[in-house]
N, C-alpha and C positions, 0 to 999 in steps of 0.2 A: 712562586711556583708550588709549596708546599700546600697552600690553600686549594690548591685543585683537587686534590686527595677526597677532600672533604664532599665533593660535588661530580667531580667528574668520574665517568667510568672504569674501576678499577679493578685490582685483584691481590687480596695481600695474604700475606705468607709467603713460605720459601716455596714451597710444591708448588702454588699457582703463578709466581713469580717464572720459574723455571718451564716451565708448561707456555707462558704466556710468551717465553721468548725464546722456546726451540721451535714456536708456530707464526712467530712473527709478529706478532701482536703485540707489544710493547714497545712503548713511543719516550718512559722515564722510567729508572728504576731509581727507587728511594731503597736506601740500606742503612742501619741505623749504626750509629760507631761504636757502640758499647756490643752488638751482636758477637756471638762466638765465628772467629774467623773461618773455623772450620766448614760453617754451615753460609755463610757468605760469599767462598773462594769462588766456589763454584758460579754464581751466578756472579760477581764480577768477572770474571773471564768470561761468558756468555755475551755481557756486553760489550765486553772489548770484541769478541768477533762478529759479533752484530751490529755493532759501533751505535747503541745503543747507551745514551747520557743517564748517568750515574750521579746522583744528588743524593749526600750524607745528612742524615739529621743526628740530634743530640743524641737521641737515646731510644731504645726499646719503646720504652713508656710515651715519650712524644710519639713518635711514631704511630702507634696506636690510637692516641689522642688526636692525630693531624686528620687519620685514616676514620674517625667516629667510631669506633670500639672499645669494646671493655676491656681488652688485654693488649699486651704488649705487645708489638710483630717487630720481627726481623727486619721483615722487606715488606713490599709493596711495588706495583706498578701501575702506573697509570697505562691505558691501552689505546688505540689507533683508533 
């Protein structure tokens, strides 16, 4: 599923992450486990109201890498 990142239609970071799923638009949200919880909480409650599937990856760094970027991300989601 992580491989989809890479290809299909998405939006990473926390703002677009959060944007994508107060408008509905998010179908996976990727969260990386090493992210500050701080900046996480938030959009994991989102999907728990949205009941919107939540898939953990290693690390910041993967994350970014799964996503085809240079830098790290938090989150990620793939879209509708």
């Amino acid at each position: 599923m992580v491989s989809r990142l890479a290809t299909d239609n998405k939006v990473v970071g926390t703002r677009q992450v959060k944007r994508a799923l107060a408008g509905g638009k998010a179908e996976v949200v990727y969260i990386a486990e090493d992210a500050d919880r701080k900046i996480t909480q938030e959009i994991i409650q989102l999907c728990n109201e949205k009941q919107v599937e939540i898939v953990y990856v290693e690390s910041m760094k993967k994350l970014g890498e799964f996503c085809k970027i240079e830098v790290s991300a938090a989150s990620a989601a793939l879209l509708k």
